[in-house]
C-alpha positions, 0 to 999 in steps of 0.5 A, spaced: 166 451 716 165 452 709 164 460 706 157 461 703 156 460 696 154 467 693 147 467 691 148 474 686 153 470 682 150 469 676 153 462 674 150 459 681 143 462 680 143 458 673 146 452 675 141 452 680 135 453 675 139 448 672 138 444 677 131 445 678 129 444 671 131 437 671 128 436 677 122 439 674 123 434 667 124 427 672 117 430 675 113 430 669 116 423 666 114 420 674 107 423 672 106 420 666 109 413 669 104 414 674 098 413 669 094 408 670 089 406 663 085 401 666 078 404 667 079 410 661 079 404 656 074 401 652 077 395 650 084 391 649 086 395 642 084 402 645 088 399 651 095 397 647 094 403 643 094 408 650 100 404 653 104 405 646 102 412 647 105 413 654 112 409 653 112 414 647 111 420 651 116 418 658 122 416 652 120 423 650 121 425 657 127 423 657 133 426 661 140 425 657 145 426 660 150 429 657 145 433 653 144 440 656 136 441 658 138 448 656 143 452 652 140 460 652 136 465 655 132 471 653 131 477 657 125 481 653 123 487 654 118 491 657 112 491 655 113 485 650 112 479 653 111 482 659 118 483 660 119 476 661 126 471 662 125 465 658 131 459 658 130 455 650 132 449 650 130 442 647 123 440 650 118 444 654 119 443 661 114 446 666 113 446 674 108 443 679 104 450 677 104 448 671 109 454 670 115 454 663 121 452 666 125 450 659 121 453 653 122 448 646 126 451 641 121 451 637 115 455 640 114 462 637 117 466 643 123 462 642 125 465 635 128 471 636 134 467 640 136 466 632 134 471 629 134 478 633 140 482 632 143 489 634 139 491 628 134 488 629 133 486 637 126 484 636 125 486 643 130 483 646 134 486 651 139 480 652 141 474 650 144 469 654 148 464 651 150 457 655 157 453 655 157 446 658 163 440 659 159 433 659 152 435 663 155 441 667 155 448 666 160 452 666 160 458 663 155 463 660 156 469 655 151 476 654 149 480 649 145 486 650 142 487 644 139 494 646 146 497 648 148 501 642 155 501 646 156 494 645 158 492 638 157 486 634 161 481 635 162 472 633 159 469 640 166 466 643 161 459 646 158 459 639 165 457 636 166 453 641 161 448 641 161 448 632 168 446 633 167 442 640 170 435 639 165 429 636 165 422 638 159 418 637 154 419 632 151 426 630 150 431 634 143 436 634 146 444 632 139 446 636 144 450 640 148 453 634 142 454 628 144 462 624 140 467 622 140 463 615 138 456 618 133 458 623 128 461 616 130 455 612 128 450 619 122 454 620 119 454 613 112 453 612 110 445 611 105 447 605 111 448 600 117 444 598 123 447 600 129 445 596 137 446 600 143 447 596 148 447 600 156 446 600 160 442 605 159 444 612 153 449 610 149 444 616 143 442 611 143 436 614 142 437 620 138 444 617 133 438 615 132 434 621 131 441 625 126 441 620 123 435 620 123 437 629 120 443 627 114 441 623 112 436 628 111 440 633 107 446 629 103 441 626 104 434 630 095 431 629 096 432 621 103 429 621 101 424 626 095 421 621 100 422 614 107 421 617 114 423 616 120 419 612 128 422 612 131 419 607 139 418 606 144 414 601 146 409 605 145 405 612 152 409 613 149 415 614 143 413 617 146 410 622 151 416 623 144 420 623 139 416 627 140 420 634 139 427 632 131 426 632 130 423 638 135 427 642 130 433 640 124 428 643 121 426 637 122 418 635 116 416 632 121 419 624 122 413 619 128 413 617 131 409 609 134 409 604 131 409 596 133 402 595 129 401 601 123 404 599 124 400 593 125 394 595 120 389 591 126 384 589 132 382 591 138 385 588 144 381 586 146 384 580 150 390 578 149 394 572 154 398 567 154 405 568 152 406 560 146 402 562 144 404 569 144 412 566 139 409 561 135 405 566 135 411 570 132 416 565 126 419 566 124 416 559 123 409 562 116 411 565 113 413 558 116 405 555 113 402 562 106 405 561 107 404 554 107 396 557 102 396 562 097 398 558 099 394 551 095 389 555 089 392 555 086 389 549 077 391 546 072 385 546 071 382 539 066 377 541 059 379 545 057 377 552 052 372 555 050 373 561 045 367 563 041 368 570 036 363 571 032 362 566 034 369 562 039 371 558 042 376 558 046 379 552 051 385 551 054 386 544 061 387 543 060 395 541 059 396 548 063 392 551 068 396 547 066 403 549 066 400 556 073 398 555 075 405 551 072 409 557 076 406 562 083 407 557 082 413 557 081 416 564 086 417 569 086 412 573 091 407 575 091 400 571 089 395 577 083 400 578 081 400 572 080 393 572 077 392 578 072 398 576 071 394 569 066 388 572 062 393 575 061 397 569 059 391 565 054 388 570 051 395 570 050 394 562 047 388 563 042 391 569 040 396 564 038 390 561 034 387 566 031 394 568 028 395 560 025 388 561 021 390 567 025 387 572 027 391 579 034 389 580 038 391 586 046 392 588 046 385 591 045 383 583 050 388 580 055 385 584 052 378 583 052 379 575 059 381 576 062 376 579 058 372 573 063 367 571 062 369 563 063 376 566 070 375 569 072 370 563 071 378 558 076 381 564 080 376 564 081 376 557 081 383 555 084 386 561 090 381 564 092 383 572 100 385 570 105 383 576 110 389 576 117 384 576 114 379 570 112 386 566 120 389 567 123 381 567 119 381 560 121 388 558 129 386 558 129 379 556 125 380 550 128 384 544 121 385 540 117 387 547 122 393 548 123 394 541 115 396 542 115 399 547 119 404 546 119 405 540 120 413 538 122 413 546 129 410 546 134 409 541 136 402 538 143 403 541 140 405 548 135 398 548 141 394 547 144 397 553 137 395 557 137 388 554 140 383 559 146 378 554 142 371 557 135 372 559 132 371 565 128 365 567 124 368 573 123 374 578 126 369 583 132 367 578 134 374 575 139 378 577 137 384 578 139 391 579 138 396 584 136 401 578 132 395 577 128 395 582 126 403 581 123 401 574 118 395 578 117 400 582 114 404 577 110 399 574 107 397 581 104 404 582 103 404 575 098 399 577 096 400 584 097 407 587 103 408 591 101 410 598 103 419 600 106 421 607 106 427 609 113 430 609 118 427 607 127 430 607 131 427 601 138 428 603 144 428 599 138 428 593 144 430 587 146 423 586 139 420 584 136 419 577 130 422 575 126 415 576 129 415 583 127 422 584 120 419 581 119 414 587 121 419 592 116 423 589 110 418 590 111 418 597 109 425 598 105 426 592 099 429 597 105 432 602 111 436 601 118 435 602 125 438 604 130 437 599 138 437 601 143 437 597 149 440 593 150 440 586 158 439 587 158 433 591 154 429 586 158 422 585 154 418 580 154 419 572 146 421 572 147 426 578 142 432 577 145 437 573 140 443 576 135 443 582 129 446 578 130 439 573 130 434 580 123 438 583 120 437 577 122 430 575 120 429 583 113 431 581 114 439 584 116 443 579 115 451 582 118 449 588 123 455 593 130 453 592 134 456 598 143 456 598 146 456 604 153 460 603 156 460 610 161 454 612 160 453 619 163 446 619 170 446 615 176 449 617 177 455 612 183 453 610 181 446 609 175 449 604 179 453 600 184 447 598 178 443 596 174 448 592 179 449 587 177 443 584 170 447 583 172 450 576 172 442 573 166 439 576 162 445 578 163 450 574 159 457 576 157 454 582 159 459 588 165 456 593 163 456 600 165 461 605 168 458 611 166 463 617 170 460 622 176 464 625 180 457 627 183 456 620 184 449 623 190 444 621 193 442 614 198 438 611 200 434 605 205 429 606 209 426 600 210 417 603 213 411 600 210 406 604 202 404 607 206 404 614 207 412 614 199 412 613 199 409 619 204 413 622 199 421 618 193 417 623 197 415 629 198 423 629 192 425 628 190 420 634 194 424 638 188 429 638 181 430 641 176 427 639 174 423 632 178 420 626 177 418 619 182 415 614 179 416 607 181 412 601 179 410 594 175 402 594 180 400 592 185 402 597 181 399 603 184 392 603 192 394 603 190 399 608 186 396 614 192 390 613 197 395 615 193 398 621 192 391 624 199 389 623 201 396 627 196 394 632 191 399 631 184 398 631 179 401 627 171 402 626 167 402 619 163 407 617 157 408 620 160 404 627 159 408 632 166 411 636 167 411 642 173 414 646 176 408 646 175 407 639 176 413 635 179 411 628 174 409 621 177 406 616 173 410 610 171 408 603 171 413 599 165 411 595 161 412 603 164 419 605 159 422 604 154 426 608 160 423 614 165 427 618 170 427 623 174 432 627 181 429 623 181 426 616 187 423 614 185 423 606 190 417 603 192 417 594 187 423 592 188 420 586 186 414 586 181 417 589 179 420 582 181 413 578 176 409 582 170 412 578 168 412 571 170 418 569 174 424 570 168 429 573 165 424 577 172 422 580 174 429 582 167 429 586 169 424 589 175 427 591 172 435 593 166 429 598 173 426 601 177 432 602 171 437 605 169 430 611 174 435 616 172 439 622 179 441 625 184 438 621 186 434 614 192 430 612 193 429 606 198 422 604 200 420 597 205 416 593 203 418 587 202 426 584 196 430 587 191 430 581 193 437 577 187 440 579 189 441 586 
């Protein structure tokens, strides 16, 4: 006979509301499944949308596995809250009665679980923290915040999970949110938010939490308007892509700006001097000039014949007709679209004055009169975005117009492609190209605004970049993540008042997170020396973490004892990363496969079985791994066009660790190191 589960232990009482709690959850998605939608539609869209709107919510009811359905609890006292006990967790779940079981994060009343403290206990007696291995839970940890008795001290799980081994893509930090965080997540969607934040500082997962939070607190709005995060490459998005709907929210587009600007194929690159031109906010001024240079005042009188009438309308109007609309700020193709109206309403005026009665019927009529289309046809042409920007870079005279008093001689002949191309079709263009055909597209028809949008690692746009993300929020807001010091393109911003201006929101809050939570100490303070010589003024990040994490710098004479650095660090719970220069990749991923050791890309996602990436440098960012082997920092800093950029590249690659790096390297370390 077995002895009898003790029921005052506290962690059989937690596991058994644990236990009921996914019971709970499986309840609701079985009722959900249960719905039937056959006599609530009017008609087959309204049924496909319901249908689509049910599969929605049982994915959101989904209960994963190796997620925990809850990670605290609070115990307020009374009267607050009538002295209830509430467990916080990633989605609200309830009973049969309808009871909270898990209250979501992101409700009000779960706030204090980040933010009260013994100097400001906001009412809470205790806080009880949560520990789980795979799905099970194995341990809890208390504070009692009213307990003066008791001192403040690091939360032992706390540390464990920010340091828990990763294998897979990134996690969700709902657990672990600071103080700091919790304010930047829980920010209001009227205004734009702007993050600089160092390595490890979690603005990255800061502005996913916070796109989980807007959408709870104002889902109808953003329902209707829609939300977009978007990251530097596919890479990133890739190793992203799970955060958002482990938090129960799927319906977030995720791209990169290439994506967004995607209006021709690129096949072309530029040279850095050339990309820093095209890039330029000064472009825009030189597109304008270009669109509008097609407009062009009516010299003839119109004849507009109707029946046996005729009807005439003298240039002078037609020209104040086409000067009126010049000069109101209105998009080109709007304007264009407006212009036949305009006319035909002169002509009405016309046919009124004459005694005669003419509706809207025969405005829209005389508008499409064939005399009246030949006057817009020939005084204001439809322009086709890609011909404007083709034209503009293959005629000499055309730039030279247009940008006359704008760019200098020598910046217009960086612009000028050496051989013209022959068509939209045939050129090679540029993905700093494209951004410049995107301008024109909303130069002539208005870009299309979203509710909300997240830029991260926005310190490598340029200003025109930063313009076409800020079109796609243009009647929205937008949370901006990045750090001044990870900026790895020779047009990275040099300050964020000058990014949120570019971006069309100048005014907007800038926020710093300081505290490191993901890199090891030891590990940030050897990558911000190089601060000094790419950032200077720029505040190093202050790890907060007690585990110093693991650190050495090997001087090796072959590829072959690389490969040993990474068998060492597979020795090791938990992920890998091996990061080199570009130029580097292709020696090195032969040497793995001749030591017979397999090996992902970045973005791939690892696996217990497969637990080493193989890192370009120029793709590190925003990645990171539980060990790095981090090959020639000096290459590194070579494979850019300039000394600052390369030493950017370099503190990226270095700050990628979370429990230990290993530097390998033949050559001698840069000096700055």
């Amino acid at each position: 006979m077995s002895a009898a589960v003790p029921t005052d232990d506290p962690l059989v009482r937690e596991r058994t509301h644990l236990s009921a709690s996914r019971a709970a959850l499986r309840a609701m998605r079985e009722e959900v499944e249960a719905l039937d939608i056959k006599d609530v539609t009017a008609n087959w869209v309204n049924s496909i949308v319901l249908e689509r709107q049910i599969e929605d919510r049982i994915k959101a009811l989904a209960d994963l596995a190796h997620t925990p359905l809850f990670f605290g609890r609070l115990d307020y006292l009374p009267p607050t809250q009538h002295g209830q006990r509430f467990y916080i967790g990633r989605r609200h779940v309830h009973d049969a009665q309808g009871d909270p079981m898990v209250i979501d994060w992101r409700a009000p009343v779960s706030q204090p679980y980040y933010q009260a403290s013994k100097k400001d206990p906001q009412d809470v007696g205790l806080r009880r923290r949560f520990g789980y291995t795979g799905g099970e839970l194995t341990a809890y940890e208390d504070e009692h915040l009213s307990d003066p008795a008791e001192l403040e001290q690091t939360s032992r799980l706390l540390q464990a999970e920010i340091e828990r081994p990763r294998v897979g893509p990134m996690r969700d930090i709902v657990a672990t949110i600071q103080p700091e965080q919790d304010e930047i997540v829980r920010s209001d969607l009227s205004g734009t938010l702007c993050v600089q934040g160092g390595p490890g500082t979690g603005k990255t997962a800061v502005g996913l939490h916070r796109v989980a939070y807007l959408l709870y607190a104002h889902r109808e709005r953003l329902a209707r308007t829609g939300t977009l995060v978007i990251g530097p490459n596919r890479s990133f998005l890739q190793y992203i892509e799970q955060v958002l709907p482990a938090l129960g929210e799927l319906e977030v587009k995720q791209a990169t700006v290439d994506d967004l600007v995607a209006h021709v194929e690129v096949r072309g690159t530029d040279e850095a001097a050339t990309a820093v031109v095209k890039g330029d906010a000064r472009m825009a001024e030189v597109l304008r000039r270009a669109v509008w240079s097609h407009v062009t005042l009516p010299k003839e009188p119109l004849m507009v014949v109707r029946g046996s009438r005729r009807w005439r309308v003298p240039a002078y109007e037609l020209e104040e007709i086409v000067r009126e609309l010049t000069e109101r700020d209105i998009r080109y193709g709007a304007a264009r679209e407006a212009l036949p109206q305009r006319i035909a309403h002169a002509v009405l005026v016309r046919m009124e004055q004459a005694g005669e009665a003419p509706d809207d019927r025969v405005q829209n009529a005389v508008a499409r009169n064939a005399a009246v289309k030949a006057v817009v046809k020939e005084c204001w042409p439809p322009v086709e975005p890609a011909k404007l920007v083709l034209r503009l870079l293959g005629d000499a005279e055309f730039l030279a117009e247009h940008a006359e008093g704008v760019l200098s001689e020598e910046e217009q002949k960086l612009l000028l492609w050496a051989k013209p191309a022959r068509s939209v079709k045939t050129a090679k263009w540029s993905a700093a190209d494209t951004v410049l055909i995107d301008e024109v597209t909303d130069l002539v028809e208005r870009t299309h605004s979203l509710g909300h949008v997240v830029l991260d690692e926005a310190q490598d746009l340029s200003p025109m970049q930063y313009r076409a993300v800020g079109r796609r929020c243009t009647t929205g807001s937008a949370t901006i993540l990045g750090d001044l010091a990870q900026g790895t393109t020779p047009w990275a911003t040099a300050s964020w008042e000058t990014a949120l201006a570019h971006l069309g929101k100048p005014g907007s809050r800038v926020e710093e997170l300081t505290a490191g939570f993901r890199v090891p100490s030891e590990v940030i303070a050897y990558a911000s020396r190089l601060l000094p010589h790419m950032a200077p003024g720029l505040a190093p990040v202050e790890s907060v973490r007690e585990n110093p994490g693991a650190f050495e710098i090997r001087e090796v004479t072959s590829d072959a004892e690389v490969v040993a650095a990474c068998v060492d660090a597979l020795g090791n719970e938990g992920s890998i990363g091996l990061i080199a220069a570009d130029a580097r990749i292709a020696p090195l991923a032969e040497a793995l496969g001749a030591a017979g050791l397999s090996y992902l890309s970045p973005g791939e996602e690892t696996t217990a079985e497969s637990r080493l990436t193989l890192v370009p440098a120029s793709l590190a960012k925003g990645l990171e791994y539980d060990y790095v082997v981090l090959d020639e920092p000096a290459a590194v800093v070579d494979g850019e066009p300039d000394e600052r950029t390369g030493l950017r590249r370099l503190y990226v690659a270095l700050t990628r660790a979370v429990s230990g790096l290993t530097i390998t390297h033949a050559a001698p370390l840069p000096p700055q190191l």
